[in-house]
One Martini backbone bead per residue (centre of mass of N, CA, C, O) as a GRO file, in nm:
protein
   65
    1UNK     BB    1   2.428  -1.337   0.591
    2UNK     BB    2   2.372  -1.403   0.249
    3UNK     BB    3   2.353  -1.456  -0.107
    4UNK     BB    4   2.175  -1.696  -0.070
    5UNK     BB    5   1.922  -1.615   0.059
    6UNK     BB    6   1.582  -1.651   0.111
    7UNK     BB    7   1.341  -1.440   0.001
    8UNK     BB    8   1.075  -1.233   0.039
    9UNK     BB    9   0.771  -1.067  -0.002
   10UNK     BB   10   0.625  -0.817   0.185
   11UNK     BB   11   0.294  -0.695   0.312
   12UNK     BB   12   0.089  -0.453   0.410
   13UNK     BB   13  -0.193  -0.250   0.503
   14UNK     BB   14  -0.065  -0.026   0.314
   15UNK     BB   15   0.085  -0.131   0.063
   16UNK     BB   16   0.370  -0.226   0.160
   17UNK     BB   17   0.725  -0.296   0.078
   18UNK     BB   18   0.925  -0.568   0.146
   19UNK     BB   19   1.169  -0.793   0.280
   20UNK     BB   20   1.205  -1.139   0.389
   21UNK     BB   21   1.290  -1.365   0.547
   22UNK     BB   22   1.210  -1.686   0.490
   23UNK     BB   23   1.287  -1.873   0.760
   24UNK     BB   24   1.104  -1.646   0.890
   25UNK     BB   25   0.894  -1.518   1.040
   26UNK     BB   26   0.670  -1.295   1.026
   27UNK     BB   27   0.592  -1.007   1.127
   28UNK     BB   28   0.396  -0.804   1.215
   29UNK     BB   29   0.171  -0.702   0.957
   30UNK     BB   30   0.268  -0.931   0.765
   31UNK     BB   31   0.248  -1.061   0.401
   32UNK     BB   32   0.268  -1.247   0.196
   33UNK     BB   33   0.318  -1.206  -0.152
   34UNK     BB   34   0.476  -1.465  -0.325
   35UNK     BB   35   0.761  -1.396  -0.354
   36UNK     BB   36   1.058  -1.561  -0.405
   37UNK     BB   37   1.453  -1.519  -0.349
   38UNK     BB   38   1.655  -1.328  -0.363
   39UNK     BB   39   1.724  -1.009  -0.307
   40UNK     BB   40   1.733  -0.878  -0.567
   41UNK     BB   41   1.446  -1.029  -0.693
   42UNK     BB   42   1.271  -0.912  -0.504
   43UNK     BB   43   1.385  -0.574  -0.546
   44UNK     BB   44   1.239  -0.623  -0.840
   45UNK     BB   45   0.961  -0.665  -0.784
   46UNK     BB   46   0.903  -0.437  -0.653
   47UNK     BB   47   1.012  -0.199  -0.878
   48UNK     BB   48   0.755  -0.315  -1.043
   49UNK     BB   49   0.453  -0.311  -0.837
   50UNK     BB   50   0.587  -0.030  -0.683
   51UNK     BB   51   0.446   0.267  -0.824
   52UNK     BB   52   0.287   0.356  -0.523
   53UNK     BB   53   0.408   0.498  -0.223
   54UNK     BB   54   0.186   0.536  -0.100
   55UNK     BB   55  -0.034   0.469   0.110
   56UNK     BB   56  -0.365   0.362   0.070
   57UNK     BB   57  -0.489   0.598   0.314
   58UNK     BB   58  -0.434   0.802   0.097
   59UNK     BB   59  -0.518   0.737  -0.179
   60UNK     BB   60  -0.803   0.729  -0.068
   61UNK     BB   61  -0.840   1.003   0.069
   62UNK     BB   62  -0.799   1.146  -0.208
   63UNK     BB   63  -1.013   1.029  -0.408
   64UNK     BB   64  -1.230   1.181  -0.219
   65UNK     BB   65  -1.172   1.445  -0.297
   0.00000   0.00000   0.00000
């Protein structure tokens, strides 16, 4: 891999946020979630996204508390 290579942002069901090459299927349990460019600029937009690191089931199970 390279610094040129274009990576995505992938979520899972628990709404965590991780980057994935462009080019390659993308793992079990993650979906694009629709930004696409260099590995700095996807992980520049998860660090603006992803301001509550709990998963889902966290944040939910606490709510209802």
């Amino acid at each position: 891999m390279t610094d040129e290579d274009v990576y995505r942002v992938v979520r899972n069901d628990e709404e965590q946020y991780s980057i994935w090459w462009a080019d390659r299927d993308l793992p079990p349990g993650w979906t694009a979630e629709g930004t696409s460019g260099s590995k700095q600029e996807c992980l520049d937009h998860i660090g603006q996204i992803w301001t509550d690191m709990r998963p889902r089931s966290l944040r939910e199970r606490m709510a209802r508390a």
